[in-house]
SEDO-287454 format. One record per residue (C-alpha): residue number from 1; residue in three letters; x, y, z. Coordinates in nm, 3 decimals. Each point is the difference from the previous one (the first is absolute). Example, Ala and Ser with C-alpha at 12.3 -4.5 7.8 and 13.67 -1.06 7.14 Angstrom:
(1, ALA, (1.230, -0.450, 0.780));
(2, SER, (0.137, 0.344, -0.066));
This chain:
(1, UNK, (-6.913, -8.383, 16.189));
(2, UNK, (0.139, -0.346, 0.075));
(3, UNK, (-0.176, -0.291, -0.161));
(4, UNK, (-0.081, -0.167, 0.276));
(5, UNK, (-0.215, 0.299, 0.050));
(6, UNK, (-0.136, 0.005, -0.290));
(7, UNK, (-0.114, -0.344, 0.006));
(8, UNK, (-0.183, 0.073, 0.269));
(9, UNK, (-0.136, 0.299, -0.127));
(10, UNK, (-0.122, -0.194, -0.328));
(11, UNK, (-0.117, -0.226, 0.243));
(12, UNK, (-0.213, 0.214, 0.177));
(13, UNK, (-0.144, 0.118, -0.317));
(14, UNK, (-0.122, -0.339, -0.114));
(15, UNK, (-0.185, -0.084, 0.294));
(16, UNK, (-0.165, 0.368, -0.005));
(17, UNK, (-0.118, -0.057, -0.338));
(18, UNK, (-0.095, -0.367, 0.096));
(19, UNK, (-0.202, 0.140, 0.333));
(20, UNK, (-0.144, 0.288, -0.243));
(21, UNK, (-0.088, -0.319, -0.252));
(22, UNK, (-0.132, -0.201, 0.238));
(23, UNK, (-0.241, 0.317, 0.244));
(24, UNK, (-0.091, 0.120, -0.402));
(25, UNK, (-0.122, -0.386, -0.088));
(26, UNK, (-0.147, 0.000, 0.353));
(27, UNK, (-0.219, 0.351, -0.017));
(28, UNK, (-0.078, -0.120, -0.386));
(29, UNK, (-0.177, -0.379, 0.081));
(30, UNK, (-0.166, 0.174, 0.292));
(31, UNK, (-0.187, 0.282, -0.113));
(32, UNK, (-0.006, -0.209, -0.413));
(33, UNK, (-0.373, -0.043, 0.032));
(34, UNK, (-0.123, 0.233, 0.212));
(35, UNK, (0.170, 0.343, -0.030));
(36, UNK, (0.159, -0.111, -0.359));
(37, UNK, (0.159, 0.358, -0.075));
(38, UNK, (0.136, 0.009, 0.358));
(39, UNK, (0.193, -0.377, -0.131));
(40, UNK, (0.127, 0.175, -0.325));
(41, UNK, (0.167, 0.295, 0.211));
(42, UNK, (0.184, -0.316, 0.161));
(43, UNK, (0.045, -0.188, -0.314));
(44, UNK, (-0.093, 0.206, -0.332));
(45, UNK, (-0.023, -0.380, -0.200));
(46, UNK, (-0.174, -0.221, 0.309));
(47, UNK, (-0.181, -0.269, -0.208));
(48, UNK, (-0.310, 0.070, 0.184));
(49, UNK, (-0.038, 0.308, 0.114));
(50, UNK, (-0.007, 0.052, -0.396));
(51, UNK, (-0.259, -0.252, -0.077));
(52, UNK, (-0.219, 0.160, 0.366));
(53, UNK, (0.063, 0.358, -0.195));
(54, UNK, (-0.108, -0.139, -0.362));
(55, UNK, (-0.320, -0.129, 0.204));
(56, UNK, (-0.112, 0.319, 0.194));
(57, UNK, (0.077, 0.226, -0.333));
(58, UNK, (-0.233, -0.238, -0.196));
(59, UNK, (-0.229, 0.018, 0.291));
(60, UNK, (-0.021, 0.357, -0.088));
(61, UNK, (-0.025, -0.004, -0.379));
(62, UNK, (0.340, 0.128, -0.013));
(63, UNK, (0.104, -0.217, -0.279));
(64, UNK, (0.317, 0.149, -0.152));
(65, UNK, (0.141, -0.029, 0.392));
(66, UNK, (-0.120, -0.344, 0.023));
(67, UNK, (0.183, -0.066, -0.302));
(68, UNK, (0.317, 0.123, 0.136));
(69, UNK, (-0.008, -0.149, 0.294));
(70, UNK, (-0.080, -0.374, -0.116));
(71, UNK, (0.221, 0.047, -0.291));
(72, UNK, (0.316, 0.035, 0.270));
(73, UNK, (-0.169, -0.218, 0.225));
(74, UNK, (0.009, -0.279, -0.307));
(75, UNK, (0.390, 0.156, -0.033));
(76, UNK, (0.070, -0.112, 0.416));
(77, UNK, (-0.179, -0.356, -0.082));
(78, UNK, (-0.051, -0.085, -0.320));
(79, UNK, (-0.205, -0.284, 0.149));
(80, UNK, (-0.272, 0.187, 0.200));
(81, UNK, (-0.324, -0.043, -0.235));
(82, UNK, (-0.163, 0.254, 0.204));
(83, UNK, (0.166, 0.297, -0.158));
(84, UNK, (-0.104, -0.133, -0.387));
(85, UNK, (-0.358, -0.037, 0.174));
(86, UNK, (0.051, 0.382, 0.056));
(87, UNK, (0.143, 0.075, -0.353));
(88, UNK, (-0.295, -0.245, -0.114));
(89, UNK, (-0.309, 0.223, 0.233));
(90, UNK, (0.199, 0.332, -0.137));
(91, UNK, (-0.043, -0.161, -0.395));
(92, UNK, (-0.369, -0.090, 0.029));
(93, UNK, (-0.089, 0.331, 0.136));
(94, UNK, (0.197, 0.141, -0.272));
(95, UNK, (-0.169, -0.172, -0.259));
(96, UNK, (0.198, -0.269, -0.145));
(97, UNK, (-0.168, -0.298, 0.077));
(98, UNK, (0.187, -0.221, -0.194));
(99, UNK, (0.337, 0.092, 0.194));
(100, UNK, (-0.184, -0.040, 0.325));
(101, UNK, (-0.036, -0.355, -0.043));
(102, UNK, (0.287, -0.031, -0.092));
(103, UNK, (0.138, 0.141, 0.336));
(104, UNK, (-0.300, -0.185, 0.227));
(105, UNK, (0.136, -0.339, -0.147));
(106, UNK, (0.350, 0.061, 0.051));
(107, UNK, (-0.096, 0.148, 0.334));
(108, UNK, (-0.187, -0.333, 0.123));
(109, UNK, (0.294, -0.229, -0.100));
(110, UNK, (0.239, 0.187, 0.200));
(111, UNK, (-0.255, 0.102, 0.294));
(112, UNK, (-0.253, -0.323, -0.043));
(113, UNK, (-0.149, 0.090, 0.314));
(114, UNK, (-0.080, 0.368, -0.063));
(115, UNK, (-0.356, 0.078, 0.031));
(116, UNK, (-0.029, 0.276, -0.212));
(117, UNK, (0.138, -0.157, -0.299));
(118, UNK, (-0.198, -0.300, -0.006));
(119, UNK, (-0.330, 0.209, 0.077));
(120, UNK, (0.074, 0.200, -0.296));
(121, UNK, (0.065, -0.279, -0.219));
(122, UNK, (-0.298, -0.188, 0.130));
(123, UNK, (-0.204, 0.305, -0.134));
(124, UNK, (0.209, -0.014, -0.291));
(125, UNK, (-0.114, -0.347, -0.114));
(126, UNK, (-0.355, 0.009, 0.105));
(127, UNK, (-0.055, 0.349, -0.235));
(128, UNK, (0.125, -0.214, -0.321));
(129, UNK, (-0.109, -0.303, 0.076));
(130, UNK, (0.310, -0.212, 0.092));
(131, UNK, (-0.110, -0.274, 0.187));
(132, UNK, (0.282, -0.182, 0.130));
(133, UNK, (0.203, 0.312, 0.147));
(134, UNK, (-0.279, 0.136, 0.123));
(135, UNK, (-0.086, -0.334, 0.224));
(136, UNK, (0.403, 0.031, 0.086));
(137, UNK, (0.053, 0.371, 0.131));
(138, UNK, (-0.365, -0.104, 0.190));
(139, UNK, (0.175, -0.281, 0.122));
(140, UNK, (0.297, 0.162, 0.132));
(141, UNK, (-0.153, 0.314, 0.174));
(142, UNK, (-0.197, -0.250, 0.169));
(143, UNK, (0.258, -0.199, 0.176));
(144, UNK, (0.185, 0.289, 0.066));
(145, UNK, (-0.292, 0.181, 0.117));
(146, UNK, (-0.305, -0.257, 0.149));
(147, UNK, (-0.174, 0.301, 0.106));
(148, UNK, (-0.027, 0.192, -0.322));
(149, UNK, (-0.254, -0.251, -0.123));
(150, UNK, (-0.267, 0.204, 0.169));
(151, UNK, (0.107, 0.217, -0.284));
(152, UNK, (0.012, -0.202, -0.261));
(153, UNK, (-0.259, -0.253, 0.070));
(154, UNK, (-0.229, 0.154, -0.323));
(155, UNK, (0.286, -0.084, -0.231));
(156, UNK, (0.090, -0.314, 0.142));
(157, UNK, (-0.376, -0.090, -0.051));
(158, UNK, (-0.037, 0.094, -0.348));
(159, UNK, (0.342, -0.211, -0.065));
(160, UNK, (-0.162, -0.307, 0.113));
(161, UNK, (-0.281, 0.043, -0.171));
(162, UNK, (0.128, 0.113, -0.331));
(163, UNK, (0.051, -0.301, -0.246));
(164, UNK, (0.363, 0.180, -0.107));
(165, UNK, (0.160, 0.024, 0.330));
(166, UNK, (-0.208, -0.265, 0.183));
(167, UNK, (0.320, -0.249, -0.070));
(168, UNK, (0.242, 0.188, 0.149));
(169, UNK, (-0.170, 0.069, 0.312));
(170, UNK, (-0.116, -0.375, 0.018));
(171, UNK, (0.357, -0.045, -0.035));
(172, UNK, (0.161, 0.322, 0.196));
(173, UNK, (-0.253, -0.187, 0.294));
(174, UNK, (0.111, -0.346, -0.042));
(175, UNK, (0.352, 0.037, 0.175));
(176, UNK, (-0.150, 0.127, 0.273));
(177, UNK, (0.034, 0.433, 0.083));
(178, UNK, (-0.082, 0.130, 0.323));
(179, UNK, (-0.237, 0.215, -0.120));
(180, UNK, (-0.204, -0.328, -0.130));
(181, UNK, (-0.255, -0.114, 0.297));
(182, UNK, (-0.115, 0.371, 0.017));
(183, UNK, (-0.006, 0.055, -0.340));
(184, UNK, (-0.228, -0.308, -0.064));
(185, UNK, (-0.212, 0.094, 0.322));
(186, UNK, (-0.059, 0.357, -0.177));
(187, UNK, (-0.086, -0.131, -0.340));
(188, UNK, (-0.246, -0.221, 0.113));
(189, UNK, (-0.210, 0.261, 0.181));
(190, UNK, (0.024, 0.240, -0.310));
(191, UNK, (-0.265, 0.179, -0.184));
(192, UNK, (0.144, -0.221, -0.303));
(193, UNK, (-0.286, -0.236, -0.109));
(194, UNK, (0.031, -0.343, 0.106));
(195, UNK, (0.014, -0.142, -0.383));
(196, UNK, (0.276, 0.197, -0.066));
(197, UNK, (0.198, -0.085, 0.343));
(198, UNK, (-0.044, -0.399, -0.109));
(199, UNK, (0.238, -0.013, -0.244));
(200, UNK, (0.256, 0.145, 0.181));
(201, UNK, (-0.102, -0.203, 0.320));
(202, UNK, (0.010, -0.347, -0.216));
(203, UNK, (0.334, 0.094, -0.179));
(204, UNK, (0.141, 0.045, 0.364));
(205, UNK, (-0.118, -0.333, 0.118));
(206, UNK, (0.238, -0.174, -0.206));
(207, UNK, (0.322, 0.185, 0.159));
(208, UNK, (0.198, -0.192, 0.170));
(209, UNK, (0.050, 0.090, 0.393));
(210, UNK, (-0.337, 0.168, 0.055));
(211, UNK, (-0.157, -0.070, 0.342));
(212, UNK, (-0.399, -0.015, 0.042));
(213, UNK, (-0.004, 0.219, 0.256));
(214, UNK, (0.126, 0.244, -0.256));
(215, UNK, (-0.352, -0.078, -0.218));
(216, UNK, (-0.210, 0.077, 0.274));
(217, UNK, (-0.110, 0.368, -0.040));
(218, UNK, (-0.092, -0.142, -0.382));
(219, UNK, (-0.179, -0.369, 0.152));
(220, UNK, (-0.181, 0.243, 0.279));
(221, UNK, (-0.105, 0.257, -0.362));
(222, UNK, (-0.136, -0.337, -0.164));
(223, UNK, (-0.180, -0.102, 0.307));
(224, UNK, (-0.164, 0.326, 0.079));
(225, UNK, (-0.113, 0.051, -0.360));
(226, UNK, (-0.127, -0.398, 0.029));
(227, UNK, (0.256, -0.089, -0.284));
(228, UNK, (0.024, -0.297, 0.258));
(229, UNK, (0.135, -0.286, -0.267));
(230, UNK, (0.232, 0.269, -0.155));
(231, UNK, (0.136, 0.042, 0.361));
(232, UNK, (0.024, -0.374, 0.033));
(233, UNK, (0.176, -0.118, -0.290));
(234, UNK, (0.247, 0.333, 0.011));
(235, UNK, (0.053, -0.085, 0.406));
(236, UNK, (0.071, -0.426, -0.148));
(237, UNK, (0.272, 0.101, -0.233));
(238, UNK, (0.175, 0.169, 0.257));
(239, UNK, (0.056, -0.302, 0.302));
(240, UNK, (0.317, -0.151, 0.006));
(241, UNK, (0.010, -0.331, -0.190));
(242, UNK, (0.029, -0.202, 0.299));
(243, UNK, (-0.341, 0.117, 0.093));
(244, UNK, (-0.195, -0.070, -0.331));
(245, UNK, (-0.049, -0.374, 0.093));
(246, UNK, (-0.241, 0.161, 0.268));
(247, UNK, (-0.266, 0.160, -0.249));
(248, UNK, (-0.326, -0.062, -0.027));
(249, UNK, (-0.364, 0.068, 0.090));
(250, UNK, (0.173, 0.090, 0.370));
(251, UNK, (0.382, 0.042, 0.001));
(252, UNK, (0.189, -0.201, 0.277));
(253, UNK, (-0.293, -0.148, 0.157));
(254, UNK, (0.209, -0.243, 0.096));
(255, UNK, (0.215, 0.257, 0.221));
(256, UNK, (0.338, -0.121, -0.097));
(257, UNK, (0.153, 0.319, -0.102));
(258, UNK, (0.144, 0.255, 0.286));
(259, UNK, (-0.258, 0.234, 0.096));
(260, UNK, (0.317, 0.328, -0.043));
(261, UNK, (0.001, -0.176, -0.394));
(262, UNK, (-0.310, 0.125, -0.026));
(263, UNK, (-0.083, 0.304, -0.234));
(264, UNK, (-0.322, 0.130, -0.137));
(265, UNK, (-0.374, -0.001, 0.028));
(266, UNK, (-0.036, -0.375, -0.197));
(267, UNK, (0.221, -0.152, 0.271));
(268, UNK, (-0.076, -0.031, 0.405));
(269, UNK, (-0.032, 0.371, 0.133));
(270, UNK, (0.050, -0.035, 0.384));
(271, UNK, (-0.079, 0.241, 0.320));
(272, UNK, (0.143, 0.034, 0.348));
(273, UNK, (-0.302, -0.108, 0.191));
(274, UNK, (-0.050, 0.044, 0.388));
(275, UNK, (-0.005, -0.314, 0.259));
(276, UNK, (0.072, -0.192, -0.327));
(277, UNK, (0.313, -0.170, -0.089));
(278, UNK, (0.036, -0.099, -0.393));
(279, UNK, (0.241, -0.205, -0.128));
(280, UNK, (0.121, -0.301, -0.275));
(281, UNK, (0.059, -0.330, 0.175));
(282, UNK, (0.263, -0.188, -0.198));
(283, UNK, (-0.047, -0.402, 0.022));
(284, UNK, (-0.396, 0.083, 0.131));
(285, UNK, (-0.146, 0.022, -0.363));
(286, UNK, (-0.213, -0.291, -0.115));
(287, UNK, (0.116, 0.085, -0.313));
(288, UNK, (0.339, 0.103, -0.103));
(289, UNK, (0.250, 0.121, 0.244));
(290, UNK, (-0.214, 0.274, 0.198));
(291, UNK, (-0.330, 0.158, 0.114));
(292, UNK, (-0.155, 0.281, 0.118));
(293, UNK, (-0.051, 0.020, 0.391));
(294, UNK, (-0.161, 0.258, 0.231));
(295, UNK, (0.007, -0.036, 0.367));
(296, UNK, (-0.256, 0.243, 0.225));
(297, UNK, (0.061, 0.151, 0.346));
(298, UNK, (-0.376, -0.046, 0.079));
(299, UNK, (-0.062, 0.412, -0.019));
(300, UNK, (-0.212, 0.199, -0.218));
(301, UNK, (0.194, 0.035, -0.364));
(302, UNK, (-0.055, 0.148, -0.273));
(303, UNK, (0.095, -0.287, -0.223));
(304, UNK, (0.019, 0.031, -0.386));
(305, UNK, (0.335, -0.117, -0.062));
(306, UNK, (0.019, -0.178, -0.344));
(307, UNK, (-0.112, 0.147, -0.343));
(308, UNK, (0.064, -0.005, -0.336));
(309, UNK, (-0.140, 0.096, -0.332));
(310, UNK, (-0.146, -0.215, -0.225));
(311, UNK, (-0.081, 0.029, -0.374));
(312, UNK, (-0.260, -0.281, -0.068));
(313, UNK, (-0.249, -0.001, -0.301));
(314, UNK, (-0.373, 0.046, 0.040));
(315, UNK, (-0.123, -0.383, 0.115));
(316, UNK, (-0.080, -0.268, 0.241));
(317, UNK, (0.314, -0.020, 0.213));
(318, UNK, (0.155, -0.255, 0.351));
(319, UNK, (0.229, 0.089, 0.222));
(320, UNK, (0.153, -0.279, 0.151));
(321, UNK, (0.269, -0.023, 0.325));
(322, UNK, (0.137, -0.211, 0.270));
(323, UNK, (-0.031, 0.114, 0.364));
(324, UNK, (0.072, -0.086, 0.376));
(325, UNK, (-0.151, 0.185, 0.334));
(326, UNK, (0.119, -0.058, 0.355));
(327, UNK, (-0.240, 0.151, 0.212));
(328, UNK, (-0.129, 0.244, -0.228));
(329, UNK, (-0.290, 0.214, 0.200));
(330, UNK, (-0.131, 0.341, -0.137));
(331, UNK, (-0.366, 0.109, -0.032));
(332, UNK, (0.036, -0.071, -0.355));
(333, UNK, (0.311, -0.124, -0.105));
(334, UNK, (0.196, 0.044, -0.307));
(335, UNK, (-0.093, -0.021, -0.384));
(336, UNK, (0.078, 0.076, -0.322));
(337, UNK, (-0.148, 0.306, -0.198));
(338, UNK, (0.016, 0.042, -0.369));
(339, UNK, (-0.134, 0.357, -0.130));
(340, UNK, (-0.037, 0.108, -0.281));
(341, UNK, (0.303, 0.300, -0.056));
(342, UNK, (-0.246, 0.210, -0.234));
(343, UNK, (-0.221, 0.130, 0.310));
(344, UNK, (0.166, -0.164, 0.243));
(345, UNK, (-0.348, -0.237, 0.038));
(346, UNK, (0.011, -0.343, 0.231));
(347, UNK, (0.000, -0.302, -0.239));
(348, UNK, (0.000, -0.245, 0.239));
(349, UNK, (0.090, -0.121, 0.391));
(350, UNK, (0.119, -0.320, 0.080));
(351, UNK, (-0.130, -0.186, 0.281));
(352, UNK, (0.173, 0.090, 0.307));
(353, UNK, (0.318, -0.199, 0.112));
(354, UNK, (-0.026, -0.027, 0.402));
(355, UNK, (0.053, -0.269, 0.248));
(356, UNK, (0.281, -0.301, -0.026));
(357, UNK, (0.069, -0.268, -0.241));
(358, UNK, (0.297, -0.142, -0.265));
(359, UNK, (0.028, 0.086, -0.302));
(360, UNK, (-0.283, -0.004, -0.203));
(361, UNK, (-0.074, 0.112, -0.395));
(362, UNK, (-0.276, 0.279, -0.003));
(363, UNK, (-0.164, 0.200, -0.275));
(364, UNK, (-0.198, 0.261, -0.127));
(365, UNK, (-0.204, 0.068, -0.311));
(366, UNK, (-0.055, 0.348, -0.124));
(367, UNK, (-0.080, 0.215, -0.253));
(368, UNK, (0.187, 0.272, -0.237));
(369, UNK, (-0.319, 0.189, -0.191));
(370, UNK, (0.091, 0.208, -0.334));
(371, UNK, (0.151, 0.335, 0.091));
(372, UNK, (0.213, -0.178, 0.226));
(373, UNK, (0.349, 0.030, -0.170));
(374, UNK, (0.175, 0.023, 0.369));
(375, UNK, (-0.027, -0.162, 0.327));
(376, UNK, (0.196, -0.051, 0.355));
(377, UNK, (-0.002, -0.273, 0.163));
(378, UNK, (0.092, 0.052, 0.442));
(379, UNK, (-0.054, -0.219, 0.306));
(380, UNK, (-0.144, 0.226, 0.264));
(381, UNK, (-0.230, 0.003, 0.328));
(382, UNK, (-0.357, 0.072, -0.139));
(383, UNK, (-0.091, 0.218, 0.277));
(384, UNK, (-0.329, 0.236, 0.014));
(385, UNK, (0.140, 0.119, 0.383));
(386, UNK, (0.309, 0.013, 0.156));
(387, UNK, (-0.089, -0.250, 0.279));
(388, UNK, (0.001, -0.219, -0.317));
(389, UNK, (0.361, 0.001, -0.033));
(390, UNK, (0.119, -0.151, 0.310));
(391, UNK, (0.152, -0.331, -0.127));
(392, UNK, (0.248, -0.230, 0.136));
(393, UNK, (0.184, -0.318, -0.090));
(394, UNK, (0.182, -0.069, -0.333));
(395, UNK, (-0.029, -0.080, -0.393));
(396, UNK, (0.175, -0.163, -0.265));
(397, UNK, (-0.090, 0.026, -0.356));
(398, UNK, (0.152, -0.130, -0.315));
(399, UNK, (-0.042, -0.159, -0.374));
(400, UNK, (-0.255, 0.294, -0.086));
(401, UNK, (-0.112, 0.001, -0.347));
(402, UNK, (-0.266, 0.152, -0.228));
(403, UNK, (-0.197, -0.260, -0.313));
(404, UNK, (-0.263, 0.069, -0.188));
(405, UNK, (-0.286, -0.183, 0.162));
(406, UNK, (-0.096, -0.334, -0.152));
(407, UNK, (-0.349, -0.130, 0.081));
């Protein structure tokens, strides 16, 4: 045979052996995690058709296979952390604890986002009592897995509530995981007693990059249990520190914050009200920079558009504000309310605001009796009937503020 031919010959040879490498590699990654024997007929040391095999043999209880497989599979990648999760599953059902951890942790470092190896080790720390790992592995299947704290909502309870790991949640919660706003929402309707959840609640307060709206569930706990100056001075630790200027008996009753900057039950709570249009009117306010205007298409509404709550001692008590009406006509008008939040009782009405004139201050004395640790303030239509709430024309209000009456 001439070399020429049998350069081509060898020639041929290599690219059958490349095609055969390339269909084999091919077959292997297709059928790897479904049909995993069918990708080690392809490829007898296919990385993860091994680790797939190791899986459904453990799956089985077949431990020695499992072995074998994740051993090679650890042989085709030493780097795949899955196959020492295997070895580590196949040595705690084996009996040797010790080596299992061993495995587990060497398994998470190389796989850090392998479920089963932090949800061992998460069970792992909370059966002796190791706080910080414990909050860690909870951590991590979390973020990986939002969903799984349906799961694991009765050990993420306990956590926060336990003076050991209460920390490290407080801290695992401070940088802000997914899994926080639901997490917060689910502690807060708990069975765990309200004592117990303060604590945890208070510690949280002081993390940095916590919104209000995330407090609510706990505020709306407070409030329904009438823990109503708990709720308050949790809910006032929480506003931004541009907004803390605006405290006091009523918060912003000057309206010079944005009504969207608005969070919580102590600030203005707002509704979309029909044939009513609401709105802050910058440059209007008597005081300040703004005030609160609402202009009326002259149809029945059903207008009860500003509240908020209110956590006044028992005493003699004024509210005081500034308004303006052009053309204000409804059967009677609008007012203020105060109840009382404990049984939802009518402290007072002001006198109705109707008709047209400038500004002008008005007030209103009223009344907080003991038992009254909560109460809401709203402007509303006092109707009896529904013919009572046709109104028409518009109002400004501003400068509102609550004293203690003086005689």
């Amino acid at each position: 045979m001439t070399r020429s031919a049998l350069l081509k010959s060898a020639l041929a040879a290599l690219l059958l052996a490349l095609a055969w490498a390339v269909l084999s590699l091919g077959m292997a990654d297709h059928y790897a995690k479904t049909q995993p024997e069918r990708a080690l007929f392809w490829r007898s040391q296919h990385p993860e058709a091994l680790y797939q095999s190791a899986e459904v043999a453990a799956g089985r209880g077949d431990w020695a296979s499992a072995r074998s497989f994740a051993e090679r599979g650890l042989k085709a990648n030493p780097l795949d952390g899955r196959n020492l999760r295997v070895l580590a599953q196949a040595a705690a059902a084996q009996g040797k604890p010790e080596l299992a951890l061993e495995l587990f942790q060497n398994a998470s470092r190389l796989a850090p986002r392998d479920l089963p190896s932090h949800a061992w080790l998460l069970e792992h720390a909370l059966r002796n009592r190791q706080a910080e790992p414990a909050v860690r592995h909870l951590d991590t299947l979390l973020r990986l897995r939002p969903s799984l704290l349906e799961s694991l909502k009765a050990q993420a309870a306990a956590m926060a509530v336990n003076p050991a790991t209460q920390p490290f949640m407080v801290a695992a919660l401070g940088k802000a995981p997914p899994w926080r706003g639901a997490f917060l929402a689910s502690l807060a309707q708990s069975q765990w007693p309200t004592q117990e959840l303060a604590g945890f609640f208070l510690a949280l307060s002081t993390a940095s990059g916590l919104e209000p709206s995330e407090f609510q569930p706990w505020l709306t706990r407070l409030r329904n249990e009438k823990r109503f100056e708990q709720a308050y001075v949790t809910w006032a630790n929480l506003i931004p520190e541009a907004q803390r200027p605006y405290l006091g008996n009523v918060f912003d009753g000057g309206f010079e914050l944005m009504p969207e900057t608005y969070v919580g039950d102590y600030a203005w709570r707002r509704r979309t009200v029909d044939y009513a249009l609401t709105f802050w009117t910058a440059g209007r306010g008597t005081v300040g920079e703004s005030s609160y205007m609402v202009q009326f298409e002259g149809q029945r509404s059903p207008f009860m558009d500003l509240e908020q709550s209110l956590v006044l001692p028992p005493g003699q008590w004024q509210l005081r504000w500034r308004a303006k009406a052009n053309q204000l006509n409804s059967p009677r008008g609008l007012v203020w309310r105060v109840v009382c939040e404990n049984d939802n009782q009518a402290l007072a009405d002001s006198e109705p605001m109707l008709g047209h004139y400038d500004w002008r201050e008005l007030h209103m004395d009223f009344t907080v009796p003991p038992g009254c640790a909560g109460q809401g303030l709203s402007l509303l239509i006092p109707a009896r009937i529904p013919a009572e709430t046709q109104i028409s024309g518009s109002l400004w209000l501003d400068a509102l503020t609550i004293e203690p009456r003086t005689e």
